[in-house]
C-alpha positions in Angstrom: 2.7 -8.2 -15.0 3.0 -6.1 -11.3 -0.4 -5.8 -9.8 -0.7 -2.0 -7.9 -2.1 -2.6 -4.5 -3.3 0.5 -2.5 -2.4 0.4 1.4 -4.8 2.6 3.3 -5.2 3.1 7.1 -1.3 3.4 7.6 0.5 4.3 10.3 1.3 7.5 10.4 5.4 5.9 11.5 4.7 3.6 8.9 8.3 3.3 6.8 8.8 1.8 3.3 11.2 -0.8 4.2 9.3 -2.1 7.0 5.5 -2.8 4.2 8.2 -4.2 1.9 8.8 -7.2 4.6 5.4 -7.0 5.7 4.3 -7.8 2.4 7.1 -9.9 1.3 4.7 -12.7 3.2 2.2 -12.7 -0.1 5.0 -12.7 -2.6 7.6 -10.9 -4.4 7.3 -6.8 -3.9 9.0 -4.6 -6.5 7.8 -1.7 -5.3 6.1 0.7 -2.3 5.5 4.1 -1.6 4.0 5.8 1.4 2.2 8.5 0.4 3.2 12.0 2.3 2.1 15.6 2.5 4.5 18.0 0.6 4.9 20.7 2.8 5.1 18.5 6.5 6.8 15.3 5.1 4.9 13.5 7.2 2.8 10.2 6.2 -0.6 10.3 5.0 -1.5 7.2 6.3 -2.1 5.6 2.7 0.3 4.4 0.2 0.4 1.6 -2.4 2.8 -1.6 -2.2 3.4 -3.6 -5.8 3.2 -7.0 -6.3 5.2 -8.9 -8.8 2.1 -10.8 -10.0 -1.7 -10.5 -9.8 -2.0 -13.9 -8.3 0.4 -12.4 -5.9 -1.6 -9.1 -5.1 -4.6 -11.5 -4.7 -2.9 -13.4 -2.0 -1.8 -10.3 0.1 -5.4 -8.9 0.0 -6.3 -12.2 1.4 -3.5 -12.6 4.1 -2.6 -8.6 5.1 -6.4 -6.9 5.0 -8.5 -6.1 7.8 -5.3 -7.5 9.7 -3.4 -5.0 12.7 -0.1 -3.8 11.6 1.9 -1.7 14.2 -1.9 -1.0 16.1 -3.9 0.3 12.8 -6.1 -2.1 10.8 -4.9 -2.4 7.5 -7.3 -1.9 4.1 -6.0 -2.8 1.2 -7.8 -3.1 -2.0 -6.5 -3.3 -5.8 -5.5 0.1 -6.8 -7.2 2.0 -9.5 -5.6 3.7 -12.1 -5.2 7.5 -11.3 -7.9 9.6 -12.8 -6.8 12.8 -15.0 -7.0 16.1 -14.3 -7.4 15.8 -10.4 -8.3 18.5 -8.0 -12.3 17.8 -9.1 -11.5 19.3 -12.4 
């Protein structure tokens, strides 16, 4: 089952091809997504990279965070599921 990791402290260049190699060193990736704002297009400087496994996300959290990638030092943490409602309500 894909294990959602969330990708924060991005560059703000960041692209989604260029996490897909990066994290292609911890195991398969089937998916990422660089967060950006709607009205600039412009990165957010988070996003969230999937793994094909958990063991998988487990071993990029141990290889990829608190490590430099293109001058910013990665977080990453296992995402958590989005909350309903949003916006505080």
């Amino acid at each position: 089952m894909p294990a959602k990791l969330y990708v924060g402290n991005l560059p703000y260049t960041a692209a989604e091809e260029d996490l897909q190699s990066y994290f292609a060193q911890a195991g398969t990736v089937t998916s990422v997504a660089v967060v950006k704002d709607r009205q600039s297009g412009r990165s957010k400087g988070f996003g969230f990279v999937e793994m094909s496994t958990d063991a998988e996300a487990q071993q990029a959290i141990s290889l990829l965070d608190g490590k430099e990638y293109q001058g910013r030092t990665l977080k990453i943490s296992l995402a958590r599921p989005r909350e309903e409602g949003g916006m505080g309500r």
